[in-house]
C-alpha positions as CSV (number, residue, x, y, z in Angstrom):
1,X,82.2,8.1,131.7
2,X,82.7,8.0,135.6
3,X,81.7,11.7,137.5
4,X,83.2,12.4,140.7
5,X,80.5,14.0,142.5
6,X,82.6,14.7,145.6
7,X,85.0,17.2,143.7
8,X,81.8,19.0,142.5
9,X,80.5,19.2,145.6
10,X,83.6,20.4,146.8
11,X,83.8,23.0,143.8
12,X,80.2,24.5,144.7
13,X,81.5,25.1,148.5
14,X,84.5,26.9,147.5
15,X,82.2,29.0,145.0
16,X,80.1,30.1,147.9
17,X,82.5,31.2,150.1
18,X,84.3,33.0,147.5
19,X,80.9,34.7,146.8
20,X,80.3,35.3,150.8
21,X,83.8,36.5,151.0
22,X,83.4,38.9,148.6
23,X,80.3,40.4,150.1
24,X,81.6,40.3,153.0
25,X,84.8,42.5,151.8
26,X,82.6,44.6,150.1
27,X,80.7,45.4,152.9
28,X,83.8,45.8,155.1
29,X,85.2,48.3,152.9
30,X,82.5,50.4,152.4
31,X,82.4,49.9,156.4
32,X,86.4,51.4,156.6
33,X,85.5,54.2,154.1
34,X,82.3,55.4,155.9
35,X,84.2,55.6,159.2
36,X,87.5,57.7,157.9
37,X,87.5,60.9,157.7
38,X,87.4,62.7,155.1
39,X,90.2,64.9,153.4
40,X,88.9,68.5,153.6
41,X,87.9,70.3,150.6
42,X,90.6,70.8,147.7
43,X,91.5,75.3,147.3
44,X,90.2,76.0,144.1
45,X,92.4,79.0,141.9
46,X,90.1,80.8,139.1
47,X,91.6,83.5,136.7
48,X,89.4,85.8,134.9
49,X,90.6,88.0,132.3
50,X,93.1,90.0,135.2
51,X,92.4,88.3,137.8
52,X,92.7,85.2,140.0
53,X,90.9,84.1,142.8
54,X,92.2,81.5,145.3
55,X,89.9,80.1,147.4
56,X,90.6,77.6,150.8
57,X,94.1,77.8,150.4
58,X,96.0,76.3,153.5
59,X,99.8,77.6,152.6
60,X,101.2,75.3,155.4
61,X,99.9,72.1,154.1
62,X,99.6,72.6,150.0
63,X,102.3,74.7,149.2
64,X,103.2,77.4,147.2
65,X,103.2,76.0,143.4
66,X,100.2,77.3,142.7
67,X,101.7,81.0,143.0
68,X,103.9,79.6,140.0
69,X,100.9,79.5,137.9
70,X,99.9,83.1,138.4
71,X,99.2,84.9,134.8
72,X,102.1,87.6,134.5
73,X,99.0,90.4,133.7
74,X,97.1,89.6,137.1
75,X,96.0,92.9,138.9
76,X,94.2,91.5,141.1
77,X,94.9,88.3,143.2
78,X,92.0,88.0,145.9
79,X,92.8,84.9,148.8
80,X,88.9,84.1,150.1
81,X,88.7,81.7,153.3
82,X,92.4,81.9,153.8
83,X,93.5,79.1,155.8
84,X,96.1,80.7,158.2
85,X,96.9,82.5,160.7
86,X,99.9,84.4,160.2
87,X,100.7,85.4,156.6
88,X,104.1,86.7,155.4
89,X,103.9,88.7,152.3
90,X,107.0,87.5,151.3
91,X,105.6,84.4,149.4
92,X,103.8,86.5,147.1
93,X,107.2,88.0,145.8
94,X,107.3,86.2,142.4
95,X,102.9,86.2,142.1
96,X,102.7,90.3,142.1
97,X,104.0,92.5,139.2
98,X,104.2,96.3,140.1
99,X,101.1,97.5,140.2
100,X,99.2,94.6,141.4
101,X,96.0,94.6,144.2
102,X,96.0,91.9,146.9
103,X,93.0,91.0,148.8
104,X,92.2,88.7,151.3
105,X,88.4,88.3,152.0
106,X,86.8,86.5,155.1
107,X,90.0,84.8,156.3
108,X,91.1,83.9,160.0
109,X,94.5,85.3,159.6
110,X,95.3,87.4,162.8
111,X,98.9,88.8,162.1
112,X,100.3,90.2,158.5
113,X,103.9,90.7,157.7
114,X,104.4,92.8,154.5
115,X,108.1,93.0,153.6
116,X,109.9,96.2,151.8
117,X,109.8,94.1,148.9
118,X,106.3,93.6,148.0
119,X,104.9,94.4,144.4
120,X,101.3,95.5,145.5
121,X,100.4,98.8,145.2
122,X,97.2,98.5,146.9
123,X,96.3,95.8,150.1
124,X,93.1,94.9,151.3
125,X,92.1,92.9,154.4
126,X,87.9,92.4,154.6
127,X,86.4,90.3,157.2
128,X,89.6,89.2,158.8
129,X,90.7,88.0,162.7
130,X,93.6,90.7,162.1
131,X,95.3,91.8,165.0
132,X,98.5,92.9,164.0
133,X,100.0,94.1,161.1
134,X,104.1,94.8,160.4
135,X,105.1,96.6,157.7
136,X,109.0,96.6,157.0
137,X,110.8,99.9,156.7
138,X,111.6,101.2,153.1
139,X,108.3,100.2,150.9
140,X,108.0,102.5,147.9
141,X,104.9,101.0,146.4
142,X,102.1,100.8,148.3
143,X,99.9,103.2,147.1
144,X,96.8,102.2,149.7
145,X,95.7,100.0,152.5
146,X,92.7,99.4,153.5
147,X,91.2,96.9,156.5
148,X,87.9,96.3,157.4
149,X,86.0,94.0,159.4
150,X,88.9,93.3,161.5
151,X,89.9,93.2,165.6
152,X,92.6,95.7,165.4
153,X,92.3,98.2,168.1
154,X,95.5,100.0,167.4
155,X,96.9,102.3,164.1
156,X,99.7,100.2,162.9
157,X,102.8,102.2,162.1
158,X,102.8,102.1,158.5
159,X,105.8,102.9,156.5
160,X,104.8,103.6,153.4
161,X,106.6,106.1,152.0
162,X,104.4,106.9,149.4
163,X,100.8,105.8,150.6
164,X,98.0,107.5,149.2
165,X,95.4,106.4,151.5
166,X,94.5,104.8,154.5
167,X,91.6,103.3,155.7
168,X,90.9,101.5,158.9
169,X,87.1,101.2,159.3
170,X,84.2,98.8,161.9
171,X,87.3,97.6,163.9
172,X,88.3,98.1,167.4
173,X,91.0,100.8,167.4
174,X,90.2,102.9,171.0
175,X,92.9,105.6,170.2
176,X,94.6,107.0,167.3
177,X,98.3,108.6,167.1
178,X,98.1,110.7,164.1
179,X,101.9,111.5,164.5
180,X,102.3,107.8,163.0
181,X,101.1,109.8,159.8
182,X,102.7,112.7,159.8
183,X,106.0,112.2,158.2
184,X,104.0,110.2,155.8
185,X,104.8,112.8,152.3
186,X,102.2,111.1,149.8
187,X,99.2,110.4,152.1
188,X,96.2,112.5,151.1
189,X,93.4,110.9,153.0
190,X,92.8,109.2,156.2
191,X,89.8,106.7,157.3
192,X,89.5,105.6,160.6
193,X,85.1,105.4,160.8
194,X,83.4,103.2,162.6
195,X,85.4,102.1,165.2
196,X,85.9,102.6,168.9
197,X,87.8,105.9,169.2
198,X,87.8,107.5,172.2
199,X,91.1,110.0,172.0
200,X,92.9,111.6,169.2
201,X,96.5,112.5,169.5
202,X,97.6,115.2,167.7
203,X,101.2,116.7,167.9
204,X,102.6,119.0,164.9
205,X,106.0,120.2,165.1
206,X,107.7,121.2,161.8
207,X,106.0,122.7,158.8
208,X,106.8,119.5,156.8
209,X,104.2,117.0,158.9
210,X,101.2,116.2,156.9
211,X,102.3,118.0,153.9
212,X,99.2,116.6,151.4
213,X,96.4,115.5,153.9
214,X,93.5,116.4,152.2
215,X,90.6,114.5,153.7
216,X,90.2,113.1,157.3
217,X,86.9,110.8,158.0
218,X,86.4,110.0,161.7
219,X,82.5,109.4,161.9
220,X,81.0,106.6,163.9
221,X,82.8,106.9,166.6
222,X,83.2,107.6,170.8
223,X,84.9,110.8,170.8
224,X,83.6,112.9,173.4
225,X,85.5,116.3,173.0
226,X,87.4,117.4,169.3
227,X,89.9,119.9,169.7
228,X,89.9,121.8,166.0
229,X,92.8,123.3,166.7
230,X,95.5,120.4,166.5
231,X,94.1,120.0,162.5
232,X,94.9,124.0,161.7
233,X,98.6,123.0,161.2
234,X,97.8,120.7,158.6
235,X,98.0,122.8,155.6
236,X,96.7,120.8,152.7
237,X,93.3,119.8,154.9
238,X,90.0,120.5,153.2
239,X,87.8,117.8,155.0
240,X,87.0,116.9,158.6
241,X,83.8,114.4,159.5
242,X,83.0,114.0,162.8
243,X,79.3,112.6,162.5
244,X,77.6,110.0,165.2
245,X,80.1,110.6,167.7
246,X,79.4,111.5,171.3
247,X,80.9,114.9,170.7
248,X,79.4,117.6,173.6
249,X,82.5,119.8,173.1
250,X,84.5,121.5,170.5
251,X,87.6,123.2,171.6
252,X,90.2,125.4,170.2
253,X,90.2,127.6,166.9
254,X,90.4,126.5,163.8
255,X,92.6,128.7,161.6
256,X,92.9,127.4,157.7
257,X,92.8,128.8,154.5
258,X,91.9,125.8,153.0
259,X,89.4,124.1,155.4
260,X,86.0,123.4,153.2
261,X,84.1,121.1,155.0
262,X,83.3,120.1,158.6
263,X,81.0,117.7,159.7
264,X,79.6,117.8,163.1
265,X,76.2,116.2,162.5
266,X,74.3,113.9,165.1
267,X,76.3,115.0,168.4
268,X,75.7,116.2,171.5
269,X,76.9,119.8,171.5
270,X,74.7,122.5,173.0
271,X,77.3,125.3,172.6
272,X,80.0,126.4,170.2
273,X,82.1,129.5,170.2
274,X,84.0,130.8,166.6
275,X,85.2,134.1,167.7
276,X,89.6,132.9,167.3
277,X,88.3,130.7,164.1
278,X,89.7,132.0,160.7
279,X,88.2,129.4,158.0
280,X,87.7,132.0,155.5
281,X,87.7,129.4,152.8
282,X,85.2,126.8,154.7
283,X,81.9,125.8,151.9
284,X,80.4,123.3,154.3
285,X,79.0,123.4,157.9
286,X,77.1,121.4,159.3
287,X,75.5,121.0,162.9
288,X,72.3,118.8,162.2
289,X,71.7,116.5,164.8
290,X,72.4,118.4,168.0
291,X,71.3,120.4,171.1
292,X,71.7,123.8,170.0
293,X,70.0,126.5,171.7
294,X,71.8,129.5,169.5
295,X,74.2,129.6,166.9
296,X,77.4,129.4,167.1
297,X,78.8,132.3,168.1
298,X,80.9,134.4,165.3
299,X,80.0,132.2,162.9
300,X,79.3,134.5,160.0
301,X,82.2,136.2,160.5
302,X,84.6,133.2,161.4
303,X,83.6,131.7,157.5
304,X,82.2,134.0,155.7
305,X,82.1,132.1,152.2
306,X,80.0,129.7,153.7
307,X,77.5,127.5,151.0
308,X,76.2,125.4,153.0
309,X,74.8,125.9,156.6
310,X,73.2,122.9,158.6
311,X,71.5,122.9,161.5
312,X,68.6,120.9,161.3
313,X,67.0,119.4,164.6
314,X,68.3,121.5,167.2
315,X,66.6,123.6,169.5
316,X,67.0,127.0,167.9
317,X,64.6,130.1,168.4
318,X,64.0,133.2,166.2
319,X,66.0,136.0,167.8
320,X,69.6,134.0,166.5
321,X,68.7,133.0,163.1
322,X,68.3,136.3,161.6
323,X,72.6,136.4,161.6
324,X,73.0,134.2,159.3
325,X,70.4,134.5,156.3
326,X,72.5,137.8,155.5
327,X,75.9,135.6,154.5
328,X,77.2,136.9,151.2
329,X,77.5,133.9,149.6
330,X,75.4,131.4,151.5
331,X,73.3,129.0,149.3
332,X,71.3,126.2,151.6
333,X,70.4,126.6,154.6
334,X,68.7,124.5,156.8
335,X,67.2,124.9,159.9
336,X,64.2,122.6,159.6
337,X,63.0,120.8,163.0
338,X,64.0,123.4,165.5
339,X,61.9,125.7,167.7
340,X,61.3,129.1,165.2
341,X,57.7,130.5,165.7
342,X,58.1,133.5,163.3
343,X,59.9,134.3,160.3
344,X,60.3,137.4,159.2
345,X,63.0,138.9,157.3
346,X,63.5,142.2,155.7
347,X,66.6,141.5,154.4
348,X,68.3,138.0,152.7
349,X,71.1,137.1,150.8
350,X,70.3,137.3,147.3
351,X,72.5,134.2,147.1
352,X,70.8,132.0,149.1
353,X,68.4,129.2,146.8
354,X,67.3,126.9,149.5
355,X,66.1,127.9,152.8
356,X,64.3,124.6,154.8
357,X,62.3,125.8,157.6
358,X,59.6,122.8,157.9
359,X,58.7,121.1,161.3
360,X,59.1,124.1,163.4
361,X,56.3,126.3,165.2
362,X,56.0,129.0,162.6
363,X,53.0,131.0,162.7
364,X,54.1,133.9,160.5
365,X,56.2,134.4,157.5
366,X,57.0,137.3,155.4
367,X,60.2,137.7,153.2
368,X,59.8,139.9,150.9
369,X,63.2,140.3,149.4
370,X,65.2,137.8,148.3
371,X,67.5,136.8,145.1
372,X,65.9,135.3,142.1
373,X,65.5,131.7,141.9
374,X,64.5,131.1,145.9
375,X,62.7,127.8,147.1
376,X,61.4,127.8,150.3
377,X,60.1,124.7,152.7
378,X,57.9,126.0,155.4
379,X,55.8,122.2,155.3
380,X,54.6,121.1,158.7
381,X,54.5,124.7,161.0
382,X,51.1,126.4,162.3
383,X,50.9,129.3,159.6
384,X,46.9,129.8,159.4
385,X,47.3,133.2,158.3
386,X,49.6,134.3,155.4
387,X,49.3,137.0,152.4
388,X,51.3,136.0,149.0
389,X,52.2,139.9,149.0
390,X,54.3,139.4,151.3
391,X,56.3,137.4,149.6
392,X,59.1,138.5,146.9
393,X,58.0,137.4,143.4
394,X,61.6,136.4,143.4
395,X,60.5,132.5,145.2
396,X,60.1,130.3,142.5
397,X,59.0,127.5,144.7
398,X,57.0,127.6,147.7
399,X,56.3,124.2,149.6
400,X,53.8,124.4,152.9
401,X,52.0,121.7,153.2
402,X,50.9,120.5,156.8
403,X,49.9,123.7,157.6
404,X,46.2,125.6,158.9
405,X,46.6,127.3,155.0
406,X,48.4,126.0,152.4
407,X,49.7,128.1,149.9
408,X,52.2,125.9,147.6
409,X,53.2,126.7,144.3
410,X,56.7,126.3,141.7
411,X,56.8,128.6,139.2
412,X,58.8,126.2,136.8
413,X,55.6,123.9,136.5
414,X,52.7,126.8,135.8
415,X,51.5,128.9,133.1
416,X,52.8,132.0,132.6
417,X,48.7,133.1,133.5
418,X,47.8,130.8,136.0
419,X,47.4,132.4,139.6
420,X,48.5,130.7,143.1
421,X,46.1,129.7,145.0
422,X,45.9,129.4,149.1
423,X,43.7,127.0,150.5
424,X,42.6,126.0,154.1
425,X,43.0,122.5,155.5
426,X,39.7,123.3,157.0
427,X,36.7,120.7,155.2
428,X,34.6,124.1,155.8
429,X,37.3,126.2,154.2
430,X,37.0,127.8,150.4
431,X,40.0,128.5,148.4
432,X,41.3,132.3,148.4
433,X,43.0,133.4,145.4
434,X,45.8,135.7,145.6
């Protein structure tokens, strides 16, 4: 049998170059597929029990379909790494059942339109580019908003006719119109810390503005001057917070019969007059943090049901405090880190419990009346002489350490037998019994 070696030649040719060719298109591929780009990465969509998370979500390129998917008992639906930058609401109409909670976490959206319509009770923008937010006339569910994180530097006008609360906080608001609020019937409490604020405009005209506002939180702010007076005609207040502003002046009365608590902690006030005030129901008061020389003057008459006094590091001296440790119902106060040299009170309020005197320049100290039940810090002064006697039995709890004698005792952690003992931070020093 005759073999034709020139068609096997020609067979082992085509072979290679069919073997080259498909190296060669292997190669070429992988090539074209290192070289495109490639498709960024897929939103995922996690439910939980009553709640869904969608994550990387561009609603311009992938559509809404997903919403359809949305489990009917979702409260919660939270959009993280939102990929827009205008969002409308409006497409969440058939995802949100009355009562629902929408949240969009660390998103660049910059504007938010939330139509009449909506099913959320409660909105939340964290760590967003927001700069605008519109909310349609006529929404009767929203119960709360709250932003954070965002570039906002003015209040929206909200809308919500029967918002709860609203909080605004670390964005860039300068000035606040709290007419925007005052119609609002429902809203109870107010947020607006940490930001820029600089003003506060305040303009009541009818007995019906503000009607519930219970709590109003301004700390961490730039307000320079606070002007107490535009908050007496809100009638359901109970709460102001002013801390860490830049606050050097308070102005105008405050009269309220339901006032309890107003913070004015780490300012820069040196002077403060109560005489008009009438806060008759006011618990809390608090001036730590500031560059008081004296007391407020007509304080203990101003808010006589006072609880709670603070002024701790000021600059106070003796001759004022002696006012104030008479209050009827006065329970802590606290005038540690201040400029007292001596203190020595005939009479106390049989009321008070805690009295915080450390880090002043105390050198002597007698109470000897005062209600049952008294602790009293006198830690880090310059007492280097001091008799027990007098002091009332009445203080349970005596803490003085840091000072030339040390005479610290609590009552509630000794034997009915065991004696107090004083003893000198002198190494040469013996103990002296009482």
């Amino acid at each position: 049998m005759r073999i034709n070696h020139t068609t096997t030649r020609q067979e082992q040719h085509l072979k290679r170059v069919s073997e080259w060719s498909g190296v060669a298109a292997t190669a070429l591929c992988l090539l074209l597929i290192s070289l495109t780009p490639r498709p960024t990465e897929a939103f995922q969509f996690v439910c939980s029990e009553m709640s869904c998370t969608i994550t990387r979500w561009t609603p311009h390129d992938e559509g809404t379909f997903l919403l359809t998917h949305v489990p009917e008992m979702t409260v919660l639906l939270k959009f993280v790494n939102l990929k827009a930058n205008q969002f409308n609401f409006e497409i969440l109409r058939n995802a949100t059942r009355i009562g629902t909670t929408v949240q969009i976490v660390k998103s660049p959206i910059q504007r938010v339109l939330v139509p009449a319509s909506i099913n959320a009770i409660f909105t939340k923008l964290t760590r967003t580019y927001l700069r605008e937010i519109l909310f349609e006339r006529g929404n009767a569910l929203m119960e709360g908003l709250s932003i954070k994180e965002s570039r906002l530097k003015s209040v929206p006008a909200t809308f919500l006719t029967v918002v709860r609360n609203i909080e605004i906080t670390h964005s860039l608001i300068e000035a606040v119109n709290f007419n925007l609020f005052s119609k609002l019937q429902h809203l109870e409490q107010i947020n607006l810390c940490n930001n820029k604020i600089l003003y506060l405009q305040i303009a009541i005209t009818s007995d019906n503005d503000f009607p519930n506002l219970r709590d109003v939180y301004l700390a961490d702010n730039l307000l320079t001057t606070v002007n107490l007076h535009s908050f007496s005609g809100m009638r359901a207040l109970q709460t102001l917070d002013f801390r860490r502003n830049r606050v050097a002046r308070v102005d105008g009365p405050l009269v309220s019969d339901n006032v309890k608590s107003i913070e004015l902690s780490w300012n820069r006030i040196e002077t403060m007059y109560c005489c008009e005030w009438n806060a008759t129901n006011m618990a809390w008061f608090a001036l730590n943090y500031n560059a008081l020389a004296w007391l407020p003057m007509c304080l203990e008459v101003a808010m006589p049901n006072l609880a709670y006094l603070g002024f701790s590091s000021n600059a106070l001296e003796n001759n004022y405090v002696r006012r104030v440790v008479t209050m009827k119902q006065l329970k802590h106060l606290d005038i540690s880190h201040n400029r007292l040299t001596s203190v020595e009170f005939s009479e106390v309020s049989f009321s008070l419990q805690i009295i915080n005197l450390e880090h002043n320049r105390i050198t002597r100290l007698s109470l000897p009346s005062v209600g049952a039940g008294l602790k009293l810090i006198v830690s880090f002064n310059a007492i280097e002489q001091f008799d027990l006697k007098s002091l009332s039995p009445n203080v349970t709890s005596l803490e003085m350490l840091h000072n030339p004698i040390d005479c610290s005792f609590n009552k509630e952690l000794m034997r009915s037998d065991e004696e107090i003992q004083c003893i000198r931070t002198e190494a040469t020093a013996n103990p002296i019994d009482r």
